[in-house]
KESE-744632 format. One record per residue (C-alpha): x, y, z; residue in one letter. Coordinates in steps of 0.001 Angstrom, whole numbers, padded with zeros to 6 digits, always signed. Layout:
<numis>
XYZa...
</numis>
This chain:
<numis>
-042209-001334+094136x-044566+001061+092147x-043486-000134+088700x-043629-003859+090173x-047092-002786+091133x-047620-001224+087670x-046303-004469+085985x-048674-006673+087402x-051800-004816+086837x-050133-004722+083171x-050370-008532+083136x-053865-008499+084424x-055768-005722+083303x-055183-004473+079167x-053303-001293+079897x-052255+000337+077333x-048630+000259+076459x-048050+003678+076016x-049683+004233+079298x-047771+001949+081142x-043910+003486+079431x-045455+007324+080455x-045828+006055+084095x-042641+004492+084581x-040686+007985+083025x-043152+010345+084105x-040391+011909+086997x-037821+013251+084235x-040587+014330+081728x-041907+016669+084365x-038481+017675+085626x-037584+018088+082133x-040792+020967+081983x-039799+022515+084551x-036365+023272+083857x-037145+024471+079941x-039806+027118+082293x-037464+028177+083902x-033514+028144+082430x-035230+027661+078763x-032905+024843+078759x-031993+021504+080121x-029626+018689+079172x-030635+014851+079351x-027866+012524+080325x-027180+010073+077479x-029515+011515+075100x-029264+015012+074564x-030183+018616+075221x-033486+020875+074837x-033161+024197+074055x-036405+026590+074472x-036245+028877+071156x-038458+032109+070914x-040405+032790+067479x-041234+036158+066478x-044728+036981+064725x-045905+036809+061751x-048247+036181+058772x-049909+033416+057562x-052713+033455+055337x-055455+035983+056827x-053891+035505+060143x-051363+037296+062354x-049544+034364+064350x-048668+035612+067668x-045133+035467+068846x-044259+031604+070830x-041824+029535+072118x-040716+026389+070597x-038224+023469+072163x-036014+022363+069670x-033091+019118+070153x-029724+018648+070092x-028031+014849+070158x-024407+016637+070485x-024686+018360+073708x-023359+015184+076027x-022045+017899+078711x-024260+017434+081737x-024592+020752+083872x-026544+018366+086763x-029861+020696+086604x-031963+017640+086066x-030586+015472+088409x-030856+018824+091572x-034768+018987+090015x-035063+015447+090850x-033291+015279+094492x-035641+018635+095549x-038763+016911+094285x-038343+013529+095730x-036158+014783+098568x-033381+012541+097934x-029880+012996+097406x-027877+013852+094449x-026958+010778+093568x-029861+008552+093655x-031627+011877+091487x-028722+011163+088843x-029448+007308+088685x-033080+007586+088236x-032819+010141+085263x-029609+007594+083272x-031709+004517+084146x-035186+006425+082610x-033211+007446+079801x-031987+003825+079181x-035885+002669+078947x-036771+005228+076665x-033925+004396+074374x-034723+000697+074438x-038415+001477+074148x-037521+003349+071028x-035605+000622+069295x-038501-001392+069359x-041343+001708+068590x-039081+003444+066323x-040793+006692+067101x-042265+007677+070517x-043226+010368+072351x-041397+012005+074794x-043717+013499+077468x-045525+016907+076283x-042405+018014+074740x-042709+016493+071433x-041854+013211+069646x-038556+011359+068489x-038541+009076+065690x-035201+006863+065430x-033666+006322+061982x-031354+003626+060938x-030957+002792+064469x-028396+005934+064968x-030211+008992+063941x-032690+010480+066462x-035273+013131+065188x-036885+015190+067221x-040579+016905+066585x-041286+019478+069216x-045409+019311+070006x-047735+021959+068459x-048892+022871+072309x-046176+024036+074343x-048202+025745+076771x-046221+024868+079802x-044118+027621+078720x-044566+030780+079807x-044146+032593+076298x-046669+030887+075453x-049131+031905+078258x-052311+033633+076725x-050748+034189+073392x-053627+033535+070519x-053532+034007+066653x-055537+036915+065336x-057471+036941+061841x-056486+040200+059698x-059336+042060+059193x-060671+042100+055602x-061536+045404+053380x-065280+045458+053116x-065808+045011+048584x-069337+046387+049102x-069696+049586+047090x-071500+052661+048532x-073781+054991+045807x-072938+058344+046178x-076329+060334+045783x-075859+064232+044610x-079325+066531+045266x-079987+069382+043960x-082750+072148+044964x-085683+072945+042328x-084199+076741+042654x-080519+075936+042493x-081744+073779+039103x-083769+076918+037467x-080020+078932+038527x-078341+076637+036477x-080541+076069+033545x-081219+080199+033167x-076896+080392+033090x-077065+077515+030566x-079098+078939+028389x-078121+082248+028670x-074412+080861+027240x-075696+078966+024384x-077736+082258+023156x-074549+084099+023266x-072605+081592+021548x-074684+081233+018621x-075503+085297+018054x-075142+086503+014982x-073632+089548+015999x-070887+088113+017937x-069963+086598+014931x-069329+089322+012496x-066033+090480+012189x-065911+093820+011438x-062161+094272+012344x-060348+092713+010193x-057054+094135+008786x-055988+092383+005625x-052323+092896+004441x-052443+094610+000647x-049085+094154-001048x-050509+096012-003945x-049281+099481-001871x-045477+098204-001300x-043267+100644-003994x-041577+098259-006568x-037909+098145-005846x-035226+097835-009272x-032617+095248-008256x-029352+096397-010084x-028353+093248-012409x-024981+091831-010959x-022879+090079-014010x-020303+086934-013385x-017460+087169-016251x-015500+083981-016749x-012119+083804-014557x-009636+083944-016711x-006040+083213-015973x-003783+085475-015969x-000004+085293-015647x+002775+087655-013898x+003657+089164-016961x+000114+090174-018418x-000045+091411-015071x+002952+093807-015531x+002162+094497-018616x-001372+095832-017772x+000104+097574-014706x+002761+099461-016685x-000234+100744-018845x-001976+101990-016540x-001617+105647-015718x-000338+106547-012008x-003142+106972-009571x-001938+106552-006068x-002577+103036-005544x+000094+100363-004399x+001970+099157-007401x+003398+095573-007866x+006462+096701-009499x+008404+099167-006999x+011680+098197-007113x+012316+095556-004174x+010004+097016-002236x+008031+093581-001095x+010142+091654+001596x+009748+088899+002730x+010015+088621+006457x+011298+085819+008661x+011778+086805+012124x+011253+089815+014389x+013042+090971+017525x+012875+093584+020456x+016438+094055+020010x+018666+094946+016732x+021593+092826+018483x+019588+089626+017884x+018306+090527+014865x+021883+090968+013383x+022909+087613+014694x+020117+086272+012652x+020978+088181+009392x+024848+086861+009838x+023792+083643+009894x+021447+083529+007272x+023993+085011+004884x+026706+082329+005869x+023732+079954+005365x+023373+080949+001211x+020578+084079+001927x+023165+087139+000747x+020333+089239+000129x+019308+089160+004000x+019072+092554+005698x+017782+094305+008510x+014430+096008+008966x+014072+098676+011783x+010532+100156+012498x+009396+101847+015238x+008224+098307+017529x+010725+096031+016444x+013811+095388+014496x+012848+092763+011975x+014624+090298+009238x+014056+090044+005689x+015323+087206+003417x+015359+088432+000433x+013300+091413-001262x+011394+091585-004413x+010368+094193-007109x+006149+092560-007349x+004042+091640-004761x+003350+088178-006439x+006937+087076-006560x+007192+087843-003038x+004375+085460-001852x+005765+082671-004383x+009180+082784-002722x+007318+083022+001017x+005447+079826+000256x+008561+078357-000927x+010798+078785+001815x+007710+077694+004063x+007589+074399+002967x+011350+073792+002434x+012591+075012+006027x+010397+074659+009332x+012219+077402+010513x+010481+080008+007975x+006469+078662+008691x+005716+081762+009666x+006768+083872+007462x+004974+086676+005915x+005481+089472+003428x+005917+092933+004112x+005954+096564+001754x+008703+099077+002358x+007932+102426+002374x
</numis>
């Protein structure tokens, strides 16, 4: 009867359209309100769900936005949990059922009075635009202040550093000034005396004193080359005097090996003879027993043969020459 009512003062009085469509659906928008209030959530049948989503705060610019809630849509949630249509029975008193048909046959209207609008809005929740006759997109409204996160909330403007610049103003007393100068000029007089100046300790070095030192003069002859027999033959000239000589009869040997033990040592020897080294022997000293090669009458034959026998057999790297007593 009321929208009959409605529709006839539509034909005979210029309402205006939008007025007339937000009469006819008012019931579910406030329902709708009510339900995001209080469950921050509520689901239309046949057109979707609302979902109350809390921002946190922030900056913008030179202002701090305070923390809100926004309602944001979803054309997928088609589960109906019957909250709308219980809003609608308590408020008109009616029952369940006639609640339920009154929210699917508003939500038919709006959907046909969107086909022909394309975009409409949808109470104080925000607007929905249709696209390509499928595609619903919804814009929640800027005020939201049915909410209650939303209740007295109010954007603040960050306060601003001040640019003015302050002079900073020193004063001085007339006597602290005459202080100061008196010091002042006291310095400078000191600086520039000419008795502060004079040096009258100075130590100078005199190298004139140091004794004159005679550097003995050092001569470099020529090396000359010599060979083993010059060198025997200027060793058997020379007279006797105590000194090592390079031609005591097989005196230099050359050693290859020494043990803790003679019995090893002989082993050695044995084998070395069977081996082509007949002149191998056995040295015995007072820490070890030790085994010589071969033994020479010069000191320089003896180090030609060890450097020989170094490079031809691994075994003999480290061998060395020795002088029997």
């Amino acid at each position: 009867m009321f929208k009959n009512l409605l529709g006839f003062f539509q034909q005979k009085v210029a309402f205006p359209e939008s007025l007339f469509y937000f009469c006819i659906v008012e019931t579910i928008f406030r329902n709708i309100e009510k339900l995001l209030a209080t469950n921050d959530h509520a689901v239309v049948p046949g057109l979707g769900g609302f979902v109350v989503q809390h921002q946190p705060a922030r900056i913008s610019g030179k202002y701090i936005i305070a923390p809100r809630a926004t309602i944001s849509f979803n054309s997928l949630i088609s589960q109906n949990d019957g909250m709308l249509a219980v809003e609608i029975s308590r408020q008109k008193g009616i029952s369940y059922r006639e609640a339920a048909a009154i929210a699917e046959k508003e939500t038919r209207e709006f959907l046909t009075k969107l086909k022909t609008a394309r975009k409409l809005e949808y109470g104080r929740l925000g607007t929905f635009l249709l696209e390509n006759d499928s595609h619903l997109i919804f814009t929640p409204a800027t005020d939201l202040s049915f909410l209650p996160a939303n209740f007295g909330t109010q954007d603040l403007l960050l306060p601003t550093k001040s640019q003015a610049k302050k002079d900073i103003v020193f004063t001085i007393s007339a006597r602290k000034m005459m202080k100061y100068a008196a010091i002042f000029i006291t310095f400078v007089a000191l600086l520039f005396s000419p008795r502060l100046n004079e040096s009258t300790n100075i130590t100078r070095a005199d190298f004139s004193r140091l004794n004159r030192v005679e550097l003995p003069e050092i001569t470099i002859s020529p090396v000359v080359e010599t060979t083993v027999q010059e060198i025997e033959h200027q060793e058997s000239a020379k007279e006797p005097t105590g000194e090592i000589s390079l031609n005591d009869k097989n005196s230099y040997k050359v050693i290859v090996a020494a043990f803790d033990r003679p019995e090893k040592a002989m082993l050695l020897r044995d084998k070395l003879m069977e081996e082509d080294y007949p002149e191998s022997e056995i040295i015995v000293t007072s820490k070890n027993t030790r085994v010589a090669i071969r033994s020479f009458s010069n000191l320089i034959s003896a180090v030609n043969y060890m450097e020989q026998i170094r490079n031809e057999d691994p075994r003999f790297a480290d061998a060395w020459v020795m002088k029997s007593e």
